[in-house]
SEMARLUM-912796 format. One record per residue: residue number from 1; residue in three letters; x, y, z of N, C-alpha, C in turn. Coordinates in nm, 3 decimals. Layout:
<torvexs>
NUM_ALA_X_Y_Z_X_Y_Z_X_Y_Z
...
</torvexs>
This chain:
<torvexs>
1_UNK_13.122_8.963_1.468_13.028_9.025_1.559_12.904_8.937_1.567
2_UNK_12.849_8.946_1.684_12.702_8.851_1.713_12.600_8.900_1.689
3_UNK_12.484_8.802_1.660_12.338_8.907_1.644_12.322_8.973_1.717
4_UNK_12.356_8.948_1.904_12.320_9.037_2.002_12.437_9.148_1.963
5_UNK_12.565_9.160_1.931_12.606_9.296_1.969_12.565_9.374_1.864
6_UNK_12.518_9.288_1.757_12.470_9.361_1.606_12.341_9.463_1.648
7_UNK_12.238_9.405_1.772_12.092_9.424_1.763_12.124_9.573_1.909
8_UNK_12.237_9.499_1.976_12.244_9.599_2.087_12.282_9.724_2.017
9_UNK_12.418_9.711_1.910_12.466_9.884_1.852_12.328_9.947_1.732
10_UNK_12.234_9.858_1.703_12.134_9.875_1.631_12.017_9.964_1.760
11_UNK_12.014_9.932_1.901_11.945_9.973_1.977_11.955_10.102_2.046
12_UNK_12.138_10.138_2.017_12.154_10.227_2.072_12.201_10.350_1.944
13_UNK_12.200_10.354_1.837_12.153_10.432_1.724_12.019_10.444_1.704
14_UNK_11.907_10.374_1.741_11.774_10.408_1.737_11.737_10.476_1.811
15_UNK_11.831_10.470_1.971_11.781_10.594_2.074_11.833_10.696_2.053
16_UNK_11.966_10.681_1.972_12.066_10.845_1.959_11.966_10.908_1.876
17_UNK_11.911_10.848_1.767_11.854_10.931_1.676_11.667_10.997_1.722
18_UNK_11.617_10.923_1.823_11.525_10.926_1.855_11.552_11.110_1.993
19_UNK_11.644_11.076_2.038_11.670_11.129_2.088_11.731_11.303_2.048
20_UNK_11.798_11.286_1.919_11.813_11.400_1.841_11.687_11.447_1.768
21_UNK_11.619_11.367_1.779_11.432_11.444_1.711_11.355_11.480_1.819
22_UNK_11.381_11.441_1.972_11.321_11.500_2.080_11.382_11.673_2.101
23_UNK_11.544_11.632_2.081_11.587_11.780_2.113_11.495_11.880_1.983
24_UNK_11.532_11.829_1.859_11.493_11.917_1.731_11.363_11.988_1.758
25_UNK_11.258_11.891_1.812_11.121_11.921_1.843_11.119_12.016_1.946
26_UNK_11.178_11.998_2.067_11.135_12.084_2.198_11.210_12.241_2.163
27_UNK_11.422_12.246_2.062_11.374_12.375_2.015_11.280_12.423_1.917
28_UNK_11.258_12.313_1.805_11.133_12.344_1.744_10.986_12.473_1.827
29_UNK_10.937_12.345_1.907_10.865_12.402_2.004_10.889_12.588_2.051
30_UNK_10.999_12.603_2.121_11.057_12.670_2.160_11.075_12.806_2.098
31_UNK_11.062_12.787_1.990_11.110_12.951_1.896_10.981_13.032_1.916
32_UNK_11.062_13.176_1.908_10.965_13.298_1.960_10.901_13.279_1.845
33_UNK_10.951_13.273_1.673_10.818_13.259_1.577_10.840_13.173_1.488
34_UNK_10.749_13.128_1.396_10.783_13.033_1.302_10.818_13.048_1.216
35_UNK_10.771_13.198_1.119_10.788_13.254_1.008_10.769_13.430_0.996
36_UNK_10.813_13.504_0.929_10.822_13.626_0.907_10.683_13.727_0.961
37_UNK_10.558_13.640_0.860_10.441_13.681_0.919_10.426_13.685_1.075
38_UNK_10.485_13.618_1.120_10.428_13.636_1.290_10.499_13.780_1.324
39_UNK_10.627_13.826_1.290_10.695_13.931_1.344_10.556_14.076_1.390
40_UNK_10.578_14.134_1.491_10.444_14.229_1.557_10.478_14.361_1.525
41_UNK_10.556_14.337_1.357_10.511_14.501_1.283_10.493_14.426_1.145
42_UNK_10.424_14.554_1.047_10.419_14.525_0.982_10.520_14.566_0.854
43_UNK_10.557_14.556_0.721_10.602_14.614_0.628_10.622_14.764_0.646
44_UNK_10.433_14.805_0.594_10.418_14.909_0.578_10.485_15.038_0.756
45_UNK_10.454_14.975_0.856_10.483_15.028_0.991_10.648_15.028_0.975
46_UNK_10.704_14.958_0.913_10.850_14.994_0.900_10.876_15.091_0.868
47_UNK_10.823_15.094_0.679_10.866_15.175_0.620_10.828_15.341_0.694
48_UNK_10.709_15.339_0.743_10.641_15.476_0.818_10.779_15.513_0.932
49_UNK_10.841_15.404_1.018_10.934_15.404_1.106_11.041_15.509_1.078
50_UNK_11.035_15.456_0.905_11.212_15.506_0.907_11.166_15.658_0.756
51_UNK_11.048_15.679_0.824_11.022_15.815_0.686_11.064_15.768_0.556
52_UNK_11.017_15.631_0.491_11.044_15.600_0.365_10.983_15.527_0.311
53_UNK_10.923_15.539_0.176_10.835_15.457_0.074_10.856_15.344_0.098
54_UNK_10.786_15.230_0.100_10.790_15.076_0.094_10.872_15.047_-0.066
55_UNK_10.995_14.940_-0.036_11.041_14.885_-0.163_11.103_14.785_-0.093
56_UNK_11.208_14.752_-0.195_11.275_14.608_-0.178_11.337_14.602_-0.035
57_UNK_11.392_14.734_-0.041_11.495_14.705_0.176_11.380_14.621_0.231
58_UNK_11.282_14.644_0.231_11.207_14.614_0.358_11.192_14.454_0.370
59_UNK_11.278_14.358_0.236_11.289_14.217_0.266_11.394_14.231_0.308
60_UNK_11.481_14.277_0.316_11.616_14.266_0.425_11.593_14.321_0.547
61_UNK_11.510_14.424_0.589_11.482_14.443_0.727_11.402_14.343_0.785
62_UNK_11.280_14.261_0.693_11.192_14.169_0.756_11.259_14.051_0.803
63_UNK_11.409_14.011_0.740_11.514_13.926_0.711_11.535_13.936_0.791
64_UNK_11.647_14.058_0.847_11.698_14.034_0.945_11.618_14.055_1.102
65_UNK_11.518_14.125_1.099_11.404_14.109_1.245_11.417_13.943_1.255
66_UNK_11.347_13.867_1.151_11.332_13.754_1.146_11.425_13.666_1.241
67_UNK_11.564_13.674_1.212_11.701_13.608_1.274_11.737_13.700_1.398
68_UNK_11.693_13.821_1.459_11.716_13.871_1.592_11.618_13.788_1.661
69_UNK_11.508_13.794_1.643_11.377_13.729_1.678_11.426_13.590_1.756
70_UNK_11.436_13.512_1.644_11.463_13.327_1.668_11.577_13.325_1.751
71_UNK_11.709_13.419_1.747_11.844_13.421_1.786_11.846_13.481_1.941
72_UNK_11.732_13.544_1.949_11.693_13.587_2.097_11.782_13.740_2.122
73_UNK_11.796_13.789_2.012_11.880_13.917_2.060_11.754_14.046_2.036
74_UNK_11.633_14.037_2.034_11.537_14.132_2.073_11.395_14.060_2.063
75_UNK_11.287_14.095_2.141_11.173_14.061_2.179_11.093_14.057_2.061
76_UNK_10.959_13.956_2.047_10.894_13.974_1.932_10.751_14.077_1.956
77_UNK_10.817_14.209_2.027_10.698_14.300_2.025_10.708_14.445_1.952
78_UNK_10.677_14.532_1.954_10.652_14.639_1.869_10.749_14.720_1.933
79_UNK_10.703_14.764_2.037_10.840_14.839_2.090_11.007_14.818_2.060
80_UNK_10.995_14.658_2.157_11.142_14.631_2.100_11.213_14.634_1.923
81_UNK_11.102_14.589_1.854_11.159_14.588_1.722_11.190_14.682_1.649
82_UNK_11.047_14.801_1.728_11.080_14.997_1.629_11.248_15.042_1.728
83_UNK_11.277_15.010_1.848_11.397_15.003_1.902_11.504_14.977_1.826
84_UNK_11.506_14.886_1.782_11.587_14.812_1.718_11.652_14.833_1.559
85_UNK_11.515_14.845_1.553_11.531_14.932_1.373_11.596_15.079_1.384
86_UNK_11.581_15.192_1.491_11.598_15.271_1.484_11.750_15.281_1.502
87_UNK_11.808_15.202_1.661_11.922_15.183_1.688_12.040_15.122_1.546
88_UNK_11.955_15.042_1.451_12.015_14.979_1.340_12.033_15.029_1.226
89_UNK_11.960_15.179_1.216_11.922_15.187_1.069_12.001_15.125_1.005
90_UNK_12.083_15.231_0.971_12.209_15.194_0.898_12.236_15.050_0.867
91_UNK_12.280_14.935_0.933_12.338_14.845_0.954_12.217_14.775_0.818
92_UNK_12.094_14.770_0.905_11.990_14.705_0.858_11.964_14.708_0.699
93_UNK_11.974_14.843_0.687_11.925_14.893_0.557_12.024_14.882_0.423
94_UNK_12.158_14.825_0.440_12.275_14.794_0.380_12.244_14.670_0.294
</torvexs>
């Protein structure tokens, strides 16, 4: 192989990869939140939701809001999420 076809397949792995950190970034960019804290209830507003003391469920409900959220299968607002919880109990709270 030649320096040029060495420098050309060297040129076009620098754009593939350049190019896979543009996509990463723009969905980066893109997500409804970054982290748990952003979700638009709180802990305690859960637990009030579902008539029950705050304990451990409520990292598996914050869990899974978290992954509906990013996954686009419900809105990151208050309504949709007390919706959601209610429609889920069960599921959620497992």
């Amino acid at each position: 192989m030649s320096k040029t076809q060495v420098d050309d397949i060297d040129r076009n792995i620098y754009d593939i990869k350049n190019k896979d950190k543009k996509i990463l970034n723009k969905m980066y960019r893109e997500l409804p939140i970054y982290n748990a804290k952003e979700i638009e209830i709180t802990p305690i507003e859960i637990a009030s939701l579902l008539e029950r003391k705050p304990g451990s469920y409520l990292k598996n409900v914050i869990s899974n809001l978290e992954r509906q959220i990013v996954y686009g299968k419900i809105n990151n607002n208050k309504l949709d999420i007390e919706k959601y919880i209610l429609e889920n109990e069960e599921n959620i709270l497992e």
